[in-house]
MIGU-156678 format. One line per field, with one value per residue (C-alpha): z, x, y. Coordinates in pm, whole numbers, plus 50000, padded with zeros to 5 digits. Layout:
MIGU-156678
c3: (Z, ...)
c1: (X, ...)
c2: (Y, ...)
***
This chain:
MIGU-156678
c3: (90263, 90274, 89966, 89860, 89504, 89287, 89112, 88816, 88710, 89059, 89081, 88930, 88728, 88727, 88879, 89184, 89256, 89179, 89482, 89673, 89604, 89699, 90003, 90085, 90041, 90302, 90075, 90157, 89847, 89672, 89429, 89126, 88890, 88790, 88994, 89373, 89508, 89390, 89545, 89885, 89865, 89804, 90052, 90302, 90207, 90232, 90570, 90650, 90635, 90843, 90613, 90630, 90456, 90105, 89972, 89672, 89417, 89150, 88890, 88472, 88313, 88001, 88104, 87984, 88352, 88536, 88617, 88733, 88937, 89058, 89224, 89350, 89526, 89655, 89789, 89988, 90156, 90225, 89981, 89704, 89473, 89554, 89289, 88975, 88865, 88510, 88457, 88321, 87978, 87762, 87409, 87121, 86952, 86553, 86211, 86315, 85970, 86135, 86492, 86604, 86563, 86900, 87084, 86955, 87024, 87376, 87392, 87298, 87492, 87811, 87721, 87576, 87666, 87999, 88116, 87940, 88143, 88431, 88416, 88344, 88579, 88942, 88822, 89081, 89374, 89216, 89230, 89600, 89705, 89464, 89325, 89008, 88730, 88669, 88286, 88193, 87865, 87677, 87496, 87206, 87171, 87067, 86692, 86479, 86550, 86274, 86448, 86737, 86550, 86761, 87093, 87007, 86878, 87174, 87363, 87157, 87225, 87632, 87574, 87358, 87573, 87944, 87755, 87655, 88006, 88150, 88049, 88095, 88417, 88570, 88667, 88903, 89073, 88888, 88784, 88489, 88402, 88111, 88253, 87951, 88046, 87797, 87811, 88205, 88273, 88386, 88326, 88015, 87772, 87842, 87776, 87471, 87333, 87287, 87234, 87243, 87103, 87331, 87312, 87469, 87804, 87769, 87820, 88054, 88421, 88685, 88754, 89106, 88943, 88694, 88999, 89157, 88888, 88773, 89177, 89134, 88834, 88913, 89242, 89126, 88835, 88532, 88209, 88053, 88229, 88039, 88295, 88197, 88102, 87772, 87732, 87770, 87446, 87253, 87241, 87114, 86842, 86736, 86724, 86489, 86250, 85973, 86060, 85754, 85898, 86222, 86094, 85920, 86223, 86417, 86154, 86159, 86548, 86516, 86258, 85985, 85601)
c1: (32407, 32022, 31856, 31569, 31329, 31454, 31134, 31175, 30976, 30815, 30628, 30259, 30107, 30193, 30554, 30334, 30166, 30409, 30566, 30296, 30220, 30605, 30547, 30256, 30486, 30774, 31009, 31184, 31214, 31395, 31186, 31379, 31259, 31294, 31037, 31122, 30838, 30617, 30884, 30899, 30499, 30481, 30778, 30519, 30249, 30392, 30570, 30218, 30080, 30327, 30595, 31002, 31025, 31136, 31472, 31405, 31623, 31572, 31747, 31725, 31734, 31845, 32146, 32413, 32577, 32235, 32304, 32644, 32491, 32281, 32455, 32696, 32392, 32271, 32600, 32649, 32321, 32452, 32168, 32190, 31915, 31704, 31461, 31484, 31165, 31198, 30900, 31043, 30933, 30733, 30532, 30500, 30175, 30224, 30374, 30762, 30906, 30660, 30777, 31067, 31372, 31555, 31244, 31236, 31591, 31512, 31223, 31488, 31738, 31478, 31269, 31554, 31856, 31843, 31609, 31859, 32147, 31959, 31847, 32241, 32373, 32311, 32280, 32550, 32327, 32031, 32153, 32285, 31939, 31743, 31582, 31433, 31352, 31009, 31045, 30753, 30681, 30284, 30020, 30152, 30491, 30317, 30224, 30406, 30209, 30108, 30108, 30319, 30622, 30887, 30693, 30540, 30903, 31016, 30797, 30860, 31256, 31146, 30959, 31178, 31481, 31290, 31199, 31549, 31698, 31402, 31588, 31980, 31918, 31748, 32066, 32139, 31845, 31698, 31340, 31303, 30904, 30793, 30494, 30235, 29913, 29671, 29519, 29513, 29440, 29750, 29944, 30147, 29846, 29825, 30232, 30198, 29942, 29763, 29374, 29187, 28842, 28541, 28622, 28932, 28731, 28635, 29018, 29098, 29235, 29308, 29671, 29690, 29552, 29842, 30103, 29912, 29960, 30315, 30416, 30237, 30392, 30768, 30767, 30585, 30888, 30638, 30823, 30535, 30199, 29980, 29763, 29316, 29153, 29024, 29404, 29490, 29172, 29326, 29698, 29565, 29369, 29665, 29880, 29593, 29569, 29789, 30024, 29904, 29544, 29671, 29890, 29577, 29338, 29610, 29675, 29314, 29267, 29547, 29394, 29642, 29510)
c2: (02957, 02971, 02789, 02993, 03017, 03305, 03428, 03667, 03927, 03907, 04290, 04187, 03915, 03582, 03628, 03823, 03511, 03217, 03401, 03381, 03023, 02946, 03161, 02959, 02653, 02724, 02854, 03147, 03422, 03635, 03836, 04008, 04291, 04612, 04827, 04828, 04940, 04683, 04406, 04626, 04616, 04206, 04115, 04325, 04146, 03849, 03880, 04018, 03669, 03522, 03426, 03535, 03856, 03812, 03955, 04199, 04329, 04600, 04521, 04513, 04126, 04308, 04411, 04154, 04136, 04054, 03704, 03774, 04091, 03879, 03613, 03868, 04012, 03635, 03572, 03893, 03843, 03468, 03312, 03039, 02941, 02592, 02674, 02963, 03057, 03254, 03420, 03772, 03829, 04062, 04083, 04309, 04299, 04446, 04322, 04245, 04456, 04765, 04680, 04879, 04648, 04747, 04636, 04299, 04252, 04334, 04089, 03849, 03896, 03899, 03648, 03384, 03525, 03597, 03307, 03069, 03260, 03216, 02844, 02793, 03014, 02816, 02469, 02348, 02506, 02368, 01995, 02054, 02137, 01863, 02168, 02322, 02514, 02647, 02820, 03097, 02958, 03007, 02834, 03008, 02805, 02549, 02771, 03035, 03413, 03619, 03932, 03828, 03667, 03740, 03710, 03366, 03268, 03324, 03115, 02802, 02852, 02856, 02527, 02348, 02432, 02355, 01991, 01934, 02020, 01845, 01524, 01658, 01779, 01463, 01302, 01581, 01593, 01855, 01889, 02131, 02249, 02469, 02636, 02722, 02968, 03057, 03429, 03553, 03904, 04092, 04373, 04159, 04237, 04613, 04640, 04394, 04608, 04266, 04217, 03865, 03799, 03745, 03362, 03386, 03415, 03073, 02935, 03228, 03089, 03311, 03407, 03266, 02968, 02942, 02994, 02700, 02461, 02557, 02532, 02171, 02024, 02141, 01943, 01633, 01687, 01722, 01810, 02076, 02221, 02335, 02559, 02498, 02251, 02459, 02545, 02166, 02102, 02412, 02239, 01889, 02019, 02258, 01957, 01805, 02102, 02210, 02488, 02668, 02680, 02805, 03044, 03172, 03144, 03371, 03624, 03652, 03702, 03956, 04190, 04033, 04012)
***
């Protein structure tokens, strides 16, 4: 079987480049997520460079057979996972009682749910290889979000659980990383309806950038990376202010009373 990185939501944004950067690094791929023609387009650009070609797959984290699908789909094409990168994951911005319920639940089940399934799922290939786990977590699991409840909920569950299997995994050989970017300008804001003040610029780091320094902290076996400098500031002073305050200072930023 050939060990390759299994990136998740791999068509734009952050998953785009974390393939890249993996790419870059010898790996071979196989990119997951739902719109095939933006994997078809990457695997091209990819092999383009003078890389293998990716393998792609279409297919819906949601659904409650997706891991299973998807290591049917790895085996058939004779492939096991060395690394699983779970970066699938979307945000609602709104007041959750106004939010549509069946939404949420969805954000849950792909942003908790599945990436739990999935950094479950191929922990025997994982240890063969002396891989890893590269979780999609946020700057925002480290505070509750006014505005964002379920979203930034989320998060924390990503980076409490990557810490926690951080440590259980180490025995086998597994490194386990909780990747945390501040605001970067993909398509994740549009479909979150999400807006950030003028000051968010200030923390902003490029999403190539981000891929760099998650790609960097899961091999030297870093527990959490926290991607900027200004995002690295904004996560010690959180820890050094009240959770009322920032509960306040979010609601605020959101549009909240």
């Amino acid at each position: 079987m050939t060990p390759v990185a299994l990136v998740t939501g791999a068509s734009s944004g952050i998953g785009a480049d974390l393939a890249r950067v993996f790419a870059e690094n010898n790996h071979a791929l196989m990119l997951v997520a739902r719109r095939q023609d933006r994997l078809e387009a990457l695997a091209a650009e990819i092999a383009g460079k003078g890389r293998p070609r990716p393998a792609v797959l279409a297919l819906d984290l949601e659904r409650r057979d997706a891991a299973a699908a998807l290591a049917a789909e790895l085996s058939a094409r004779g492939l096991e996972p060395a690394y699983v990168i779970n970066n699938a994951g979307f945000g609602l911005s709104g007041r959750a009682a106004a939010l549509d319920r069946d939404q949420q639940l969805a954000m849950i089940d792909l942003n908790v749910r599945a990436l739990t399934e999935l950094s479950l799922y191929f922990v025997d290939s994982l240890s063969r290889h002396r891989g890893g786990i590269l979780n999609v977590a946020s700057v925002a699991a480290f505070l509750p979000g006014p505005g964002m409840a379920v979203y930034y909920a989320t998060k924390a569950y990503v980076l409490s659980f990557s810490e926690a299997l951080h440590r259980e995994l180490a025995g086998r050989g597994i490194r386990v990383t909780a990747l945390c970017p501040g605001p970067v300008a993909t398509e994740f804001q549009a479909r979150s309806g999400m807006t950030l003040p003028g000051a968010a610029k200030l923390i902003e780091v490029p999403s190539l950038d981000v891929a760099r320094i998650g790609y960097a902290a899961l091999m030297r076996g870093e527990r959490v990376a926290i991607a900027g400098t200004g995002n690295k500031i904004a996560v010690a002073l959180m820890r050094l202010m009240p959770t009322g305050m920032l509960m306040a200072a979010v609601d605020r930023r959101s549009g909240g009373a």
